[in-house]
PDB file as gemmi writes it, atoms N, CA and C in Angstrom:
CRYST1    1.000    1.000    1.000  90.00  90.00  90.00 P 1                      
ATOM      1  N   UNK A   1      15.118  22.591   2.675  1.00  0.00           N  
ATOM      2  CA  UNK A   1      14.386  21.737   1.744  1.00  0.00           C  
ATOM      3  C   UNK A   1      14.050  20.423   2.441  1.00  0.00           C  
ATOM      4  N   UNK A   2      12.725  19.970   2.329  1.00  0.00           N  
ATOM      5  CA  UNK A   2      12.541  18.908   3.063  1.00  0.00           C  
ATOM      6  C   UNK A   2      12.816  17.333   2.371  1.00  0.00           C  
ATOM      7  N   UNK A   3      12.943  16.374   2.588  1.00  0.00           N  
ATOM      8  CA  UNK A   3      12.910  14.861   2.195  1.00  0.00           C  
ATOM      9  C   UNK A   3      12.227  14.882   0.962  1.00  0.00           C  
ATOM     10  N   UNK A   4      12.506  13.857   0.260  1.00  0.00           N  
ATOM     11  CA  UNK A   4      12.020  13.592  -0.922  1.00  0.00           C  
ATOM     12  C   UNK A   4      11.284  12.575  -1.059  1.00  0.00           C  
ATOM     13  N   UNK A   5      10.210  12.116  -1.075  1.00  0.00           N  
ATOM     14  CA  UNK A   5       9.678  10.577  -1.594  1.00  0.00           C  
ATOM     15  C   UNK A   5      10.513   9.986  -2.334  1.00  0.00           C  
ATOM     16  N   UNK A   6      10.730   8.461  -2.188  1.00  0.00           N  
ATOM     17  CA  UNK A   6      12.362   7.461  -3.245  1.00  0.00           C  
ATOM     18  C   UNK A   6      10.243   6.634  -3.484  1.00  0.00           C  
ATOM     19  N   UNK A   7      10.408   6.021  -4.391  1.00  0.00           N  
ATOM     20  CA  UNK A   7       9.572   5.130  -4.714  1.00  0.00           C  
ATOM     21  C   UNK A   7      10.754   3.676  -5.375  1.00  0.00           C  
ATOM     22  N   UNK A   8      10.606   2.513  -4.747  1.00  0.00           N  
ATOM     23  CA  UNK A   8      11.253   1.500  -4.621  1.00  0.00           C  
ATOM     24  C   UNK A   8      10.589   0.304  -4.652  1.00  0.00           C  
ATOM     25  N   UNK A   9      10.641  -0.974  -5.029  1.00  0.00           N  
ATOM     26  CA  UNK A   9      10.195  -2.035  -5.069  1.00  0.00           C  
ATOM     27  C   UNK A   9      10.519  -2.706  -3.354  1.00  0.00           C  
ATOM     28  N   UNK A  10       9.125  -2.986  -3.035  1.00  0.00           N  
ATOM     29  CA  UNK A  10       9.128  -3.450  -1.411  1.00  0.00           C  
ATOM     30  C   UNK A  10      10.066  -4.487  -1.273  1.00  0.00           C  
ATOM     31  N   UNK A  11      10.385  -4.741   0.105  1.00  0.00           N  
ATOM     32  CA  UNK A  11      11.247  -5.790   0.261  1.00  0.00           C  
ATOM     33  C   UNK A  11      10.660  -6.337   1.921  1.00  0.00           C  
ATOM     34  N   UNK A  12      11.329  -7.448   2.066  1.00  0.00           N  
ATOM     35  CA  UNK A  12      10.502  -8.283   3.525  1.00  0.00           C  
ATOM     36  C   UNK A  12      10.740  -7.450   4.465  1.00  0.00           C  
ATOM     37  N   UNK A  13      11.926  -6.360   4.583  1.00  0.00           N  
ATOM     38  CA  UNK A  13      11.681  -5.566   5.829  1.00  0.00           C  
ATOM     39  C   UNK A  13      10.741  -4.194   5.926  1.00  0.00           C  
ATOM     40  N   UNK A  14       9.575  -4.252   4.533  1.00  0.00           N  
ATOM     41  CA  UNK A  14       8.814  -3.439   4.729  1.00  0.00           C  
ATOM     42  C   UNK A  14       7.261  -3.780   4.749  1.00  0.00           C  
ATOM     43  N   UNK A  15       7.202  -5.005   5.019  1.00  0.00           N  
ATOM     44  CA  UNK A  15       5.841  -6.161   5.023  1.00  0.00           C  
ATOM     45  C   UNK A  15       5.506  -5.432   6.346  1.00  0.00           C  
ATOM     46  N   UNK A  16       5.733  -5.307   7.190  1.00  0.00           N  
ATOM     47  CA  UNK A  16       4.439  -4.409   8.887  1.00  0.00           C  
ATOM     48  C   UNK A  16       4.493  -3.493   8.229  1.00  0.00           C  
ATOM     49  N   UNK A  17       5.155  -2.405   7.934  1.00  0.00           N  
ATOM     50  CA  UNK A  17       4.762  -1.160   7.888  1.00  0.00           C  
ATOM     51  C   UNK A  17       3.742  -0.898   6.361  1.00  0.00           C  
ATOM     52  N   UNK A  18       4.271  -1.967   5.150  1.00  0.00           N  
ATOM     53  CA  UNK A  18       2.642  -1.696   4.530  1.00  0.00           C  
ATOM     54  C   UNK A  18       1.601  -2.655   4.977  1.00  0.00           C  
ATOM     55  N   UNK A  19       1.665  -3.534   5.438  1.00  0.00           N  
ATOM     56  CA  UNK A  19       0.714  -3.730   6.816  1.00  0.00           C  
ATOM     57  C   UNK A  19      -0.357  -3.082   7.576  1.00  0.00           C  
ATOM     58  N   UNK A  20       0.314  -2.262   8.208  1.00  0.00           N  
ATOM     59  CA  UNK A  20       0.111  -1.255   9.038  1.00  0.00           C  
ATOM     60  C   UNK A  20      -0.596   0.020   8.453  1.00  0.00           C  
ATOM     61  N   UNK A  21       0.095   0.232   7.373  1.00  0.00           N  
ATOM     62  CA  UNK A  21      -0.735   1.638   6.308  1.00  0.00           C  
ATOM     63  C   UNK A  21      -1.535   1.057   5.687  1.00  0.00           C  
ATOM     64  N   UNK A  22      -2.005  -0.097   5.402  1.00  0.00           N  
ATOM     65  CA  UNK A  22      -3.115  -0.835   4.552  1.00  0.00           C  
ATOM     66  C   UNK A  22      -3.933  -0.898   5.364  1.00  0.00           C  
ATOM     67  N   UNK A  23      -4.036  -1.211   6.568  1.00  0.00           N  
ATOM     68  CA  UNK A  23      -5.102  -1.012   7.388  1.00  0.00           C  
ATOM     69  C   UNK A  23      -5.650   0.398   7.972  1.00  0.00           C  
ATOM     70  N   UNK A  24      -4.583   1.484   8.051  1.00  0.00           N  
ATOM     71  CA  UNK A  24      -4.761   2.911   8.605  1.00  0.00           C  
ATOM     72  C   UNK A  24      -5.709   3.416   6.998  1.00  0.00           C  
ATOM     73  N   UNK A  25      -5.640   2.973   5.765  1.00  0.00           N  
ATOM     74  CA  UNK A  25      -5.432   3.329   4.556  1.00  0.00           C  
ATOM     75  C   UNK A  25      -6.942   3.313   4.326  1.00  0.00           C  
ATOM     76  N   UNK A  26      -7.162   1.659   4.806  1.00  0.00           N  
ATOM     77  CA  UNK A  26      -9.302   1.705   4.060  1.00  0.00           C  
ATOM     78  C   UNK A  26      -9.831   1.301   5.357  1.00  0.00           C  
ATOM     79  N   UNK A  27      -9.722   2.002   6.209  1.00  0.00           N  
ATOM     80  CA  UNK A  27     -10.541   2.585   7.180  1.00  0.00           C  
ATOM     81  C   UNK A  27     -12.016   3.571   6.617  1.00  0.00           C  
ATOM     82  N   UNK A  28     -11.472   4.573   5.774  1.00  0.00           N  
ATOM     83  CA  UNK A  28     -12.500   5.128   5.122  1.00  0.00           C  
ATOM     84  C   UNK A  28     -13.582   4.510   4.326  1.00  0.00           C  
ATOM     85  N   UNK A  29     -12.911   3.660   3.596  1.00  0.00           N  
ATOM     86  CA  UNK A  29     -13.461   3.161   2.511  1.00  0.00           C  
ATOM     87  C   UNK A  29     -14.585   1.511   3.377  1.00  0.00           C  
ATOM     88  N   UNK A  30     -14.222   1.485   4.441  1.00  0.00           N  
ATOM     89  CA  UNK A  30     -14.935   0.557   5.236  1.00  0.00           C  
ATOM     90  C   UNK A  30     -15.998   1.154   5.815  1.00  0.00           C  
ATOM     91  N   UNK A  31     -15.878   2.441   6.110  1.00  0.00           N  
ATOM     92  CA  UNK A  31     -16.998   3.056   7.027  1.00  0.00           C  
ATOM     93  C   UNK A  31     -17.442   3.711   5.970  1.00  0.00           C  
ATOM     94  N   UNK A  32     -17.305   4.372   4.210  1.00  0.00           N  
ATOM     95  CA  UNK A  32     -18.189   4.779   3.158  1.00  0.00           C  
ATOM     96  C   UNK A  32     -19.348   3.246   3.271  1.00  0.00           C  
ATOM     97  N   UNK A  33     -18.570   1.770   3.247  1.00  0.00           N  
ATOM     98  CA  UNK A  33     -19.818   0.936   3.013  1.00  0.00           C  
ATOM     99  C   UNK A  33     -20.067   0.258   3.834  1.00  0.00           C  
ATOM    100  N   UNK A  34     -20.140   0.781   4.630  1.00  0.00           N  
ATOM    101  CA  UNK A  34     -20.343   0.091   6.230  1.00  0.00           C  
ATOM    102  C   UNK A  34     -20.287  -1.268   6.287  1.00  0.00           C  
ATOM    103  N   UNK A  35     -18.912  -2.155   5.927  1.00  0.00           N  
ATOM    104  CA  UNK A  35     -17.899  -2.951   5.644  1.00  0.00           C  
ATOM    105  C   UNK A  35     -16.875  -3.199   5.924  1.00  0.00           C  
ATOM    106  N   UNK A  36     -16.345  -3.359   6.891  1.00  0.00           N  
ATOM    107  CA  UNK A  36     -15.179  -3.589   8.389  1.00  0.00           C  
ATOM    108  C   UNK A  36     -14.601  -5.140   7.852  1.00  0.00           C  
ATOM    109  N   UNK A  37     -15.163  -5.893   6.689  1.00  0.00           N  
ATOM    110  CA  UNK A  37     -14.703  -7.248   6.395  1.00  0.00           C  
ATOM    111  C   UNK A  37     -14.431  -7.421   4.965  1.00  0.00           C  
ATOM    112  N   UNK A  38     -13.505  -6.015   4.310  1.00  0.00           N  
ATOM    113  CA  UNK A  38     -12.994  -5.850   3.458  1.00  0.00           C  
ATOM    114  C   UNK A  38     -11.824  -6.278   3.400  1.00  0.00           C  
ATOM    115  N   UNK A  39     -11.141  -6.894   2.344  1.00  0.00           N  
ATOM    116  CA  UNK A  39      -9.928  -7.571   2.415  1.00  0.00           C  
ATOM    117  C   UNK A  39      -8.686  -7.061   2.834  1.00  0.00           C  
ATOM    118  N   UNK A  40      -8.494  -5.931   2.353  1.00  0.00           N  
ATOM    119  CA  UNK A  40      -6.983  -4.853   2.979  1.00  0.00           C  
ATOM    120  C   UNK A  40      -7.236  -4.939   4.777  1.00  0.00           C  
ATOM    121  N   UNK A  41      -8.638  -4.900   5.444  1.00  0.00           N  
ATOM    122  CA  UNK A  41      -8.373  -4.972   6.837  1.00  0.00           C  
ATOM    123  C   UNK A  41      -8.668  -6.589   7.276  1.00  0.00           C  
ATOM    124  N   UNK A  42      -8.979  -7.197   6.369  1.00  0.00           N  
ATOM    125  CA  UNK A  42      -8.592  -8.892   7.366  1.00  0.00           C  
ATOM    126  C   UNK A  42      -7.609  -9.340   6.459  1.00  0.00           C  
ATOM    127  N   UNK A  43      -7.078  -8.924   5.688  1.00  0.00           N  
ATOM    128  CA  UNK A  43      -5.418  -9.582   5.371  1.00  0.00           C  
ATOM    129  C   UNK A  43      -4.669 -10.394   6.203  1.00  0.00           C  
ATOM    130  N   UNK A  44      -4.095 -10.955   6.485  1.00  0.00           N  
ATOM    131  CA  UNK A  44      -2.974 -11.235   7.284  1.00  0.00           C  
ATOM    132  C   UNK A  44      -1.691 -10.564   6.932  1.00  0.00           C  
ATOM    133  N   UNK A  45      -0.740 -10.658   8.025  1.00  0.00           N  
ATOM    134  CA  UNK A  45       0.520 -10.222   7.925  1.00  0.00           C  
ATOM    135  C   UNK A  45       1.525 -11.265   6.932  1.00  0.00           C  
ATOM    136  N   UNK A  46       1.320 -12.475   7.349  1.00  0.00           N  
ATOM    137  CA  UNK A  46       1.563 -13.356   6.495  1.00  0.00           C  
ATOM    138  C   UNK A  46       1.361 -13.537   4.597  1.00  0.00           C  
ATOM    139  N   UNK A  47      -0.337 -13.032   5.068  1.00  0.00           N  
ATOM    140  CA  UNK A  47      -0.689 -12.904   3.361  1.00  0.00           C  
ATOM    141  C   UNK A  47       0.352 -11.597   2.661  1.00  0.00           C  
ATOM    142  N   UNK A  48       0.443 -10.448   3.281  1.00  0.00           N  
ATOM    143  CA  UNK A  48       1.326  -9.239   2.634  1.00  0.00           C  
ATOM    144  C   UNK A  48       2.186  -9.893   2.536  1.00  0.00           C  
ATOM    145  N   UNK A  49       3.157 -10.762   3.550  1.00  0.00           N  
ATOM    146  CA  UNK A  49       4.378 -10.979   3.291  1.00  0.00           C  
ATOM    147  C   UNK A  49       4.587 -12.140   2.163  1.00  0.00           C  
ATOM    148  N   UNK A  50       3.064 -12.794   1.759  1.00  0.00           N  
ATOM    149  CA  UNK A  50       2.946 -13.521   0.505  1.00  0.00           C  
ATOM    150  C   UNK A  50       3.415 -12.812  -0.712  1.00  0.00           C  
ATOM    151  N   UNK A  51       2.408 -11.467  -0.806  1.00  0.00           N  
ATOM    152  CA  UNK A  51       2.231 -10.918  -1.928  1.00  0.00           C  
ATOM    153  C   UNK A  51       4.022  -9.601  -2.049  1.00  0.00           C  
ATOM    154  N   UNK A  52       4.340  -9.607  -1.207  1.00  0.00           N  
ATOM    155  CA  UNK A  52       5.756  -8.624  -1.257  1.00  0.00           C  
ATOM    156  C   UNK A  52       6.752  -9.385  -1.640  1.00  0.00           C  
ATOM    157  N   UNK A  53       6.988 -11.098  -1.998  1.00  0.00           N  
ATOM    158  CA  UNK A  53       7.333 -12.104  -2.418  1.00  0.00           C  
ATOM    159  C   UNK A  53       7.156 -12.752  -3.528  1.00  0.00           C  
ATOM    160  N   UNK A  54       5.929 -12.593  -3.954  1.00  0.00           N  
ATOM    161  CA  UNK A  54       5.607 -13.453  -4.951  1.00  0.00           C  
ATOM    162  C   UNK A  54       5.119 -11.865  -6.176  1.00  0.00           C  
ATOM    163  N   UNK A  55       4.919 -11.007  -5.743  1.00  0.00           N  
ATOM    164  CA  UNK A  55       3.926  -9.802  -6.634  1.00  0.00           C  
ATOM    165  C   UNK A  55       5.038  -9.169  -6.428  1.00  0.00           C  
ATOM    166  N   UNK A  56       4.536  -8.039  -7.786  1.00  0.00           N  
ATOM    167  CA  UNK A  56       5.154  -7.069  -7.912  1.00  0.00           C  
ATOM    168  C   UNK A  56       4.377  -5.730  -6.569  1.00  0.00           C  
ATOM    169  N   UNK A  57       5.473  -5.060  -6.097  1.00  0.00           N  
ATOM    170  CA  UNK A  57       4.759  -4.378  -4.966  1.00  0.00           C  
ATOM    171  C   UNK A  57       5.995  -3.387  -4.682  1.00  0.00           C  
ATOM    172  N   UNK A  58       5.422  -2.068  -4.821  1.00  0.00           N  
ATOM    173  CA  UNK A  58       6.241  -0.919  -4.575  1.00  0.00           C  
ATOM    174  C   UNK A  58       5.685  -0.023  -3.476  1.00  0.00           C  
ATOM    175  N   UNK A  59       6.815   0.813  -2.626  1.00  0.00           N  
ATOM    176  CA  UNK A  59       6.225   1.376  -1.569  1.00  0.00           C  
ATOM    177  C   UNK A  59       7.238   2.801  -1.787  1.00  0.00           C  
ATOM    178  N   UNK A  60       6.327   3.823  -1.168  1.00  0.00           N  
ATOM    179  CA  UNK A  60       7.091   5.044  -0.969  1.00  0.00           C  
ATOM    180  C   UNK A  60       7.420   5.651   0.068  1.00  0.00           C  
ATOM    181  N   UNK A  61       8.318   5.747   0.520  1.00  0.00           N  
ATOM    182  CA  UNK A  61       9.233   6.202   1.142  1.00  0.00           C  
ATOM    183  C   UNK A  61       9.554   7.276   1.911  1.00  0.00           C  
ATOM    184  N   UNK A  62       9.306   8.070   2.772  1.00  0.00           N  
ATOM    185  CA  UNK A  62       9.528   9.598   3.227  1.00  0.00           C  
ATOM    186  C   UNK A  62      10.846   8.880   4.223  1.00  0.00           C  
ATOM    187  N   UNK A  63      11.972   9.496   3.845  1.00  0.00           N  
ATOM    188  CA  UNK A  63      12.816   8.915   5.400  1.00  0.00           C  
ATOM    189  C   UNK A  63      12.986   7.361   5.504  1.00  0.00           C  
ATOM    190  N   UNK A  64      13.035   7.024   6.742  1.00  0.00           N  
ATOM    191  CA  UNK A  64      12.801   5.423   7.079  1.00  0.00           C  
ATOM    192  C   UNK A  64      11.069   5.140   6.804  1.00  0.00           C  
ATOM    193  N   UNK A  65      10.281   5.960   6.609  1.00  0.00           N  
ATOM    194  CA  UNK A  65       8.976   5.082   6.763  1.00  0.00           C  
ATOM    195  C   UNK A  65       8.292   5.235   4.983  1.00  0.00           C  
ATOM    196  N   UNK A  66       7.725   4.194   5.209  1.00  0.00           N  
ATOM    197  CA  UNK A  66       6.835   3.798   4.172  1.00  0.00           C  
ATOM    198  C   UNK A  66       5.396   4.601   4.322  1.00  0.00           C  
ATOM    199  N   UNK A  67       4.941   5.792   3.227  1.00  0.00           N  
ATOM    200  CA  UNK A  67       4.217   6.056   3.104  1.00  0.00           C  
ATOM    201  C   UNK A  67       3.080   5.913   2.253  1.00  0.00           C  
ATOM    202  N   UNK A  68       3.257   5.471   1.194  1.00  0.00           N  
ATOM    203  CA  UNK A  68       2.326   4.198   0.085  1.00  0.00           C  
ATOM    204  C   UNK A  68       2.765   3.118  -0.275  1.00  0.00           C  
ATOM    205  N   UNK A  69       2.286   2.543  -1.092  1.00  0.00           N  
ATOM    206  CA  UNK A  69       2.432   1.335  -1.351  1.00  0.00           C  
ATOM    207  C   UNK A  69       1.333   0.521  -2.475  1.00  0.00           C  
ATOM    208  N   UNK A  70       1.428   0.269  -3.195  1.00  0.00           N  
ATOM    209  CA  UNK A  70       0.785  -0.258  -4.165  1.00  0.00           C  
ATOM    210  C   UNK A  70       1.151  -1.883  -4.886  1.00  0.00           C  
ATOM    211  N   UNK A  71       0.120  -2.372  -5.197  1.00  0.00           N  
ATOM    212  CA  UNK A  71       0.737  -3.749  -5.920  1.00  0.00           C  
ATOM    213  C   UNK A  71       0.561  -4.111  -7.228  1.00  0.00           C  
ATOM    214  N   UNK A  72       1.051  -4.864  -7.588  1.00  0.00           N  
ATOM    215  CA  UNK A  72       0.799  -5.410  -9.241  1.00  0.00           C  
ATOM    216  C   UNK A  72       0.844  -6.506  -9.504  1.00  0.00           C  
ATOM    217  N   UNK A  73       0.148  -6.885 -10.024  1.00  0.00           N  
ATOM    218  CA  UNK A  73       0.244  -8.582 -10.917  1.00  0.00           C  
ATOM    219  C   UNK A  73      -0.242  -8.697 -12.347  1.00  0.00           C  
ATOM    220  N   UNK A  74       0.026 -10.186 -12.790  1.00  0.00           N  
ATOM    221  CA  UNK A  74      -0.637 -10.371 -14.261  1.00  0.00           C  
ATOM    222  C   UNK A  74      -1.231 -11.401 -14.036  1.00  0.00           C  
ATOM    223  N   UNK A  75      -2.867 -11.367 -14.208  1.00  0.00           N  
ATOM    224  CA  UNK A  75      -4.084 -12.353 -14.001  1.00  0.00           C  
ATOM    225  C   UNK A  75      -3.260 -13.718 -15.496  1.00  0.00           C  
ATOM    226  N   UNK A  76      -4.136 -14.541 -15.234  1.00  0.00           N  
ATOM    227  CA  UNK A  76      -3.369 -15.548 -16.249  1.00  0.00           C  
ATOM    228  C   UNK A  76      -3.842 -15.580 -17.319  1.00  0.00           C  
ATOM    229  N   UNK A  77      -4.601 -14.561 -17.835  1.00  0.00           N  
ATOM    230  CA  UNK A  77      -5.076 -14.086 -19.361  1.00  0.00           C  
ATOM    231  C   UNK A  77      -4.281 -13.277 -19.796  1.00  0.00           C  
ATOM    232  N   UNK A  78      -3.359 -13.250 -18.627  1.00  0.00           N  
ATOM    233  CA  UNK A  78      -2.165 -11.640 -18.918  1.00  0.00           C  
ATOM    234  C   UNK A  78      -2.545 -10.540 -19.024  1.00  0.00           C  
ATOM    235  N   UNK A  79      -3.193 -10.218 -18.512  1.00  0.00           N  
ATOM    236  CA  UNK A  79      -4.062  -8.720 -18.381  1.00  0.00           C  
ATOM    237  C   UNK A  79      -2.972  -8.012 -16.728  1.00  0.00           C  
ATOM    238  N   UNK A  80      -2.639  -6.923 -16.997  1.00  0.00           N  
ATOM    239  CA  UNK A  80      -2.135  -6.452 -15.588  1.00  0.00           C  
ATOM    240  C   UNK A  80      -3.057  -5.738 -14.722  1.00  0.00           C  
ATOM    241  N   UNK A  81      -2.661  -6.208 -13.723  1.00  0.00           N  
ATOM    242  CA  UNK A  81      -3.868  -5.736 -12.533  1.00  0.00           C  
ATOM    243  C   UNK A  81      -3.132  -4.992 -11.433  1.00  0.00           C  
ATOM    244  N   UNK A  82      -3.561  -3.790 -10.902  1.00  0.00           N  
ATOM    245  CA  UNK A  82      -3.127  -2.974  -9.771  1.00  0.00           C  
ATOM    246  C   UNK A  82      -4.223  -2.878  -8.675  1.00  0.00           C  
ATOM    247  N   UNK A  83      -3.790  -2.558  -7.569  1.00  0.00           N  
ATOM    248  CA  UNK A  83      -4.582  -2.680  -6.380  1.00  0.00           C  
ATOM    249  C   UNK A  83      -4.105  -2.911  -5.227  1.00  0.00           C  
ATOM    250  N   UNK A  84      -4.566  -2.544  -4.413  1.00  0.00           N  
ATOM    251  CA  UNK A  84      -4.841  -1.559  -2.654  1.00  0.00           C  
ATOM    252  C   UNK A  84      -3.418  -0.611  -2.917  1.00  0.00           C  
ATOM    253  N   UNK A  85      -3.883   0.372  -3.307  1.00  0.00           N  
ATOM    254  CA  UNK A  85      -2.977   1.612  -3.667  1.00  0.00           C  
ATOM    255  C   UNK A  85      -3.379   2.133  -2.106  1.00  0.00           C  
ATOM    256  N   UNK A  86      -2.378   2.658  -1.286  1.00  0.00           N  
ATOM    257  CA  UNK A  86      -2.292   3.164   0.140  1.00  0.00           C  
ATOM    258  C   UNK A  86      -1.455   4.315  -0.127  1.00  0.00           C  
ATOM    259  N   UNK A  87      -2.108   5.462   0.522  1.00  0.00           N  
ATOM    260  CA  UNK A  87      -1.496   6.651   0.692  1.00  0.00           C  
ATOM    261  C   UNK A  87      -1.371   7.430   1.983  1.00  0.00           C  
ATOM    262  N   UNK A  88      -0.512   7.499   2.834  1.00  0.00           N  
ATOM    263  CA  UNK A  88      -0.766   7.446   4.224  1.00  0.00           C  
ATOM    264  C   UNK A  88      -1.592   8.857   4.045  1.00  0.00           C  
ATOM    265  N   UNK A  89      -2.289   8.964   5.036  1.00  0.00           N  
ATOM    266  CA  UNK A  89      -3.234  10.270   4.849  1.00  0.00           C  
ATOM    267  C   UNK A  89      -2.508  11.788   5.381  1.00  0.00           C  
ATOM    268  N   UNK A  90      -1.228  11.280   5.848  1.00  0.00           N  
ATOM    269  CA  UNK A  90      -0.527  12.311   6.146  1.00  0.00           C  
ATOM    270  C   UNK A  90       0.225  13.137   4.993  1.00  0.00           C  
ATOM    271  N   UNK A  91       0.345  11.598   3.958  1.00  0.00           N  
ATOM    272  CA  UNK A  91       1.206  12.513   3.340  1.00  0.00           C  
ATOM    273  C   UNK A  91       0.294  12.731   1.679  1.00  0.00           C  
ATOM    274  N   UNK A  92      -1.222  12.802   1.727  1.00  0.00           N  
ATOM    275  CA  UNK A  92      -2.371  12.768   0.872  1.00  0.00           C  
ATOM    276  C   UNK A  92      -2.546  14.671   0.413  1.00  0.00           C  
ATOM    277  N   UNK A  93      -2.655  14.921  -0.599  1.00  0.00           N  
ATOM    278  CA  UNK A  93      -2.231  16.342  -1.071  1.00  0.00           C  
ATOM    279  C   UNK A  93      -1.286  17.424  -0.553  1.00  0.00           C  
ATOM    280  N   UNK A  94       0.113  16.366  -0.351  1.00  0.00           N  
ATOM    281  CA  UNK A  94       1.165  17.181  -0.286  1.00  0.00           C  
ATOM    282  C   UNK A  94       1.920  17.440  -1.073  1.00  0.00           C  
ATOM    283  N   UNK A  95       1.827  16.527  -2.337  1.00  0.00           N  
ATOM    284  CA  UNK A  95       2.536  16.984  -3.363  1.00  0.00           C  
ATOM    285  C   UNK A  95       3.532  15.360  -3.943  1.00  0.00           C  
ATOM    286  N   UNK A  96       3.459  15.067  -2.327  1.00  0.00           N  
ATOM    287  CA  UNK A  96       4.258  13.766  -2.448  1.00  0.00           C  
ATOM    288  C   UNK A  96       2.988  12.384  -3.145  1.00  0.00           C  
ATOM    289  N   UNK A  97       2.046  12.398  -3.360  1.00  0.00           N  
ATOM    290  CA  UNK A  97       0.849  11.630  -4.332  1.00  0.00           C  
ATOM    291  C   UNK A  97       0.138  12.799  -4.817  1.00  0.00           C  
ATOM    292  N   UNK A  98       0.150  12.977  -5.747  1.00  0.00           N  
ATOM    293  CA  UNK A  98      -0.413  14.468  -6.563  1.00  0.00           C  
ATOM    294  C   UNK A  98      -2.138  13.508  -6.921  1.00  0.00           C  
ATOM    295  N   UNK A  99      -2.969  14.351  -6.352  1.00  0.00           N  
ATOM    296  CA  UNK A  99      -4.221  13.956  -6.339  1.00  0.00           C  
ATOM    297  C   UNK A  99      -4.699  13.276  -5.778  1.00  0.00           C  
ATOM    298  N   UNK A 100      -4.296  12.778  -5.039  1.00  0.00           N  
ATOM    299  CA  UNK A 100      -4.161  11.437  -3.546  1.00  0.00           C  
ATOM    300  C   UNK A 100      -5.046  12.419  -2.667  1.00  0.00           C  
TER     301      UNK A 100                                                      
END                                                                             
C-alpha cells in the first residue's frame, strides 16, 4: 500500500517547497495567456513566507514533500477568499486531488 496524502496547515519550514510548486504549478496557465508576469511566478520567497504567516495556508503532503498547497483569507467585507491552489502535476489524477 502506498503513502497517503496528510493535508496540514503550512508552517515556515514549508515556504521553498510551496515556493517551488507555485512556480512548477502556473507554468501552464502562463503559457494558456501568454503571461510569464503572473503573480504565483514573480512572487517572492519572502512574499510566501508573508502569506504562510499571516494567511491561512494548507499544503499536502506525500512523504517529506509538499505536493499542493492552497491559501485562504477573509477580504475586509469578510467575504472568504481562496487562491493559487497548486497541485504538483505529478501527483494531478491520482486520486491524491480527485479532479485535479
Amino acid at each position: 500500500m502506498g503513502m497517503s496524502v496528510i493535508i496540514s496547515a503550512a508552517t515556515a519550514q514549508d515556504v521553498e517547497q510551496i515556493f517551488r510548486l507555485q512556480y512548477l504549478c502556473f507554468q501552464r496557465e502562463a503559457e494558456l495567456y501568454d503571461n510569464y508576469r503572473i503573480d504565483p511566478l514573480v512572487q517572492t520567497l519572502d512574499a510566501v513566507r508573508g502569506e504562510v504567516a499571516d494567511d491561512l495556508v494548507f499544503v499536502a503532503r506525500l512523504g517529506d514533500e509538499v505536493v499542493g498547497s492552497v491559501r485562504g483569507f477573509t477580504d475586509p467585507d469578510g467575504t472568504g477568499q481562496i487562491g493559487k491552489l497548486c497541485v504538483h502535476p505529478g501527483s494531478r489524477v491520482t486520486g491524491s486531488a480527485p479532479g485535479c
